[in-house]
C-alpha positions in Angstrom: 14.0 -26.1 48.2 11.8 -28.4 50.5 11.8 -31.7 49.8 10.0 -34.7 52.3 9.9 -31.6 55.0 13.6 -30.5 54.9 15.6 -28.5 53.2 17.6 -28.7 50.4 20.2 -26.7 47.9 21.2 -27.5 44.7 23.1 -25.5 42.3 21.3 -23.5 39.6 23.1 -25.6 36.7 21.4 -29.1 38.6 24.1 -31.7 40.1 23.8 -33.3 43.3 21.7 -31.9 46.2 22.7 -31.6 49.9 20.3 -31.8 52.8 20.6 -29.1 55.0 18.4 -29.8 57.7 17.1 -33.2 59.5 15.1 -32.0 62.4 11.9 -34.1 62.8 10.0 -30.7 62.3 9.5 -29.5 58.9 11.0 -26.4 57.3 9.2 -24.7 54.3 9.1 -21.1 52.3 13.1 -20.8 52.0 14.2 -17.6 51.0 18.3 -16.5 50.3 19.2 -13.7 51.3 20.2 -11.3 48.6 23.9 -11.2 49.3 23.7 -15.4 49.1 25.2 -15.7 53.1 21.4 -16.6 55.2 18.5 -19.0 54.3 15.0 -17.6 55.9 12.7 -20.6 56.1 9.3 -21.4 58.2 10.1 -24.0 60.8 7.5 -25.7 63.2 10.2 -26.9 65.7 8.6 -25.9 69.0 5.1 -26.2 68.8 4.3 -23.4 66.7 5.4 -22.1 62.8 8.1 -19.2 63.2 10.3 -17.8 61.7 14.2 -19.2 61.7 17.4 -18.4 59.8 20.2 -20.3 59.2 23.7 -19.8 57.1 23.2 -20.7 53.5 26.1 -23.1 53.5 23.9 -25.0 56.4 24.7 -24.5 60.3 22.1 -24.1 63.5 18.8 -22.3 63.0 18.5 -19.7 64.3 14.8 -18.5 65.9 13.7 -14.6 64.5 9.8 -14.9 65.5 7.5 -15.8 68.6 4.2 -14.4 67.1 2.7 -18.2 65.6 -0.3 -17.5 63.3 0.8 -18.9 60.5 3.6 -17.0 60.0 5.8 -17.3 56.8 8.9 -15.6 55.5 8.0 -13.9 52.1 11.2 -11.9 50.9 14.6 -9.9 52.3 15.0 -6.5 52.6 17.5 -5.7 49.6 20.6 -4.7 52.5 19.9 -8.7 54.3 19.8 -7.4 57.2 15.9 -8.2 57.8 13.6 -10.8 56.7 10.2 -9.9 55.4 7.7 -12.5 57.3 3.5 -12.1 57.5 1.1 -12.7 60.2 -2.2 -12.5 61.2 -0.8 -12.6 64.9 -2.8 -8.6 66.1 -6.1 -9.7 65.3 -7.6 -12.7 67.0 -11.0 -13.0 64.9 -10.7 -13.2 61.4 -7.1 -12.3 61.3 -6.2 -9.6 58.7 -2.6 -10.8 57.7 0.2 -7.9 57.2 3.4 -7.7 56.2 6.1 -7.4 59.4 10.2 -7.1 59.1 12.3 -8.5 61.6 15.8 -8.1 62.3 18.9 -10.7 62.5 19.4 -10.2 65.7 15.7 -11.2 66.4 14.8 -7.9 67.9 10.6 -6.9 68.0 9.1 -6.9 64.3 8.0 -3.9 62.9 4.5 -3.8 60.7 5.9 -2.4 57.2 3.6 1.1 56.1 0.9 -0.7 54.8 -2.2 -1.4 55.5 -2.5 -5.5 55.0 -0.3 -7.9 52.7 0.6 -11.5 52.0 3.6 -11.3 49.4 6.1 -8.2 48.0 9.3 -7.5 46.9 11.1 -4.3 47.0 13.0 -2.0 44.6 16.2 -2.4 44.5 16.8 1.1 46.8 14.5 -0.5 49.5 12.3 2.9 49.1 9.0 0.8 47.2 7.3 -2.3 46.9 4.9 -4.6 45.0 2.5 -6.2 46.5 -0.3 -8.6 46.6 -3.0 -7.1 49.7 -4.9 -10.1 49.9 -6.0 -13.2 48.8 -4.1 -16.5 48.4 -1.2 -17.2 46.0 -2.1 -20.9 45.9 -5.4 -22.5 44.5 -6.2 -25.0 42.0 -9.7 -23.4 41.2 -9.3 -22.9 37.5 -10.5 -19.8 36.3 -11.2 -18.4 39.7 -12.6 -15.1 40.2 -13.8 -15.3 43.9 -12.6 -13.2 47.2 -9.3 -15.2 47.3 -8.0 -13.7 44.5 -4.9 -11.8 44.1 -3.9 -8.0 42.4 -1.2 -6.1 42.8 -0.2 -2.6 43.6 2.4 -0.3 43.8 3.2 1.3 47.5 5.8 4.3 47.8 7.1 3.9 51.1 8.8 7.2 51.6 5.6 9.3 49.8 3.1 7.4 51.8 1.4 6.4 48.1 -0.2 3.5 46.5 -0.9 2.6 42.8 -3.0 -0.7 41.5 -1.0 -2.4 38.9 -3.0 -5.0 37.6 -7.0 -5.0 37.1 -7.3 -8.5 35.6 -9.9 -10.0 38.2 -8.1 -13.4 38.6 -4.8 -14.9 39.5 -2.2 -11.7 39.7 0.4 -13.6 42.3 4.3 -13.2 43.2 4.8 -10.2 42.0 8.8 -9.9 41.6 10.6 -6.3 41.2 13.3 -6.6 38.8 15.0 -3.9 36.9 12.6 -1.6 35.1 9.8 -4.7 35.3 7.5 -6.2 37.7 7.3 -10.8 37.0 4.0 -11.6 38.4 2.1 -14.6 37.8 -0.9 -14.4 36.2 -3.9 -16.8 35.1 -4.9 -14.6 32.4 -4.9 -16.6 29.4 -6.9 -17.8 27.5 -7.0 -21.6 29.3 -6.9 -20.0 32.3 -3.5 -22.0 33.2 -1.1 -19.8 35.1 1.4 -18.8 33.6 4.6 -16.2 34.3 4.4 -12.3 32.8 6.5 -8.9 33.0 4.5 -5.8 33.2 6.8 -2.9 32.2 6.4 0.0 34.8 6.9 2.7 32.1 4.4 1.8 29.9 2.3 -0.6 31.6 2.4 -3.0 28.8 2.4 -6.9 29.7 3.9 -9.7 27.8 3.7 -13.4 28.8 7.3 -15.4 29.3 6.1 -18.7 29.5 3.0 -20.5 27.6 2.2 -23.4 29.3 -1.1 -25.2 28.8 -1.1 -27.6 30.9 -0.2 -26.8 35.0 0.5 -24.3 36.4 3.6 -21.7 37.2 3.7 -22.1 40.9 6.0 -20.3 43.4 8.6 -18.5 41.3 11.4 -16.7 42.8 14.6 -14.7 41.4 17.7 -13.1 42.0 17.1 -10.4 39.5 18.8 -12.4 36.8 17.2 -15.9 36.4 13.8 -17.0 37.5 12.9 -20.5 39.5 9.7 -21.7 39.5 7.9 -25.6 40.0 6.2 -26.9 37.6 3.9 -30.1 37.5 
């Protein structure tokens, strides 16, 4: 986790925390790898917001990106051999932002088969992803139904197909593959607080996990087992 612009791990149970970074840049959107060895985190240290990774035990960054434009890591690929960063960096005027992979060994990104994207996570075969197109995962606009907000669909990689999963116009962020289930976060209660959900992919049907009334569910993330999320 990020706290006063470095980072930080902790184990899941709580204890004591150790810094693992104290560069005077700041280093935000950590993501572990899925077989617990690398940290991917956004790092400003030269100038410009890349992409850097780092062993999980802490060590020297090390730089995976040169593309700027507010790029941020969003998930692995479920092998951890490439992190899963996005971009506006082709388009110069109102940037479309997609979704990119990049290797460890910090070879030229490749644009995953879609057409735009700002978050996803894969199936655990590597073969399909959910995804949010557009929009932003962050707001505090109660109740929000403008241009900035998020659904979700399905995308086959392999077939080349794409299914909307949610049509709730409103908050329908982070969506998280795990198991049989998609974990989204969703604003679709009745206060309109955010809150976190499982849609079953089977039958489509949704129930709510948490039932907070207060603030909202805000960057969750999960190792397919137990969820982590801030709250107030």
């Amino acid at each position: 986790f990020t706290y006063e612009g470095d980072l930080w791990r902790v184990p899941l149970a709580g204890g004591a925390a150790t810094r693992l970074t104290s560069h005077p840049g700041s280093e935000e959107a950590a993501h572990v790898s899925p077989d617990g060895a690398w940290i991917a985190f956004a790092g400003d240290y030269d100038g410009s917001r890349n992409v850097y990774v780092m062993p999980a035990a802490g060590g020297a960054p090390k730089r995976l990106t040169w593309t700027g434009s507010g790029v941020e890591p969003v998930t692995w690929t479920p092998d951890s051999r490439k992190v899963v960063f996005r971009s506006g960096h082709e388009n110069t005027f109102r940037p479309i932002v997609r979704l990119y992979e990049v290797g460890l060994d910090a070879s030229l990104p490749t644009r995953l088969p879609v057409e735009r994207g700002v978050l996803c996570s894969f199936s655990p075969d590597g073969t399909r992803i959910v995804y949010n197109r557009r929009g932003r995962e962050e707001y505090y606009w109660k109740r929000y139904k403008g241009g900035q907000y998020q659904d979700i669909w399905l995308a086959d990689l392999k077939a080349g197909s794409f299914t909307q999963l949610t049509d709730y116009v409103g908050k329908n962020a982070y969506p998280m593959w795990v198991g049989d289930a998609l974990l989204f976060v969703s604003d679709r209660g009745e206060k309109g607080i955010a809150n976190l959900y499982r849609r079953d992919f089977a039958t489509g049907a949704i129930e709510q996990l948490t039932r907070f009334d207060d603030f909202d569910v805000q960057q969750p993330s999960t190792d397919g087992r137990t969820v982590v999320f801030m709250h107030a």
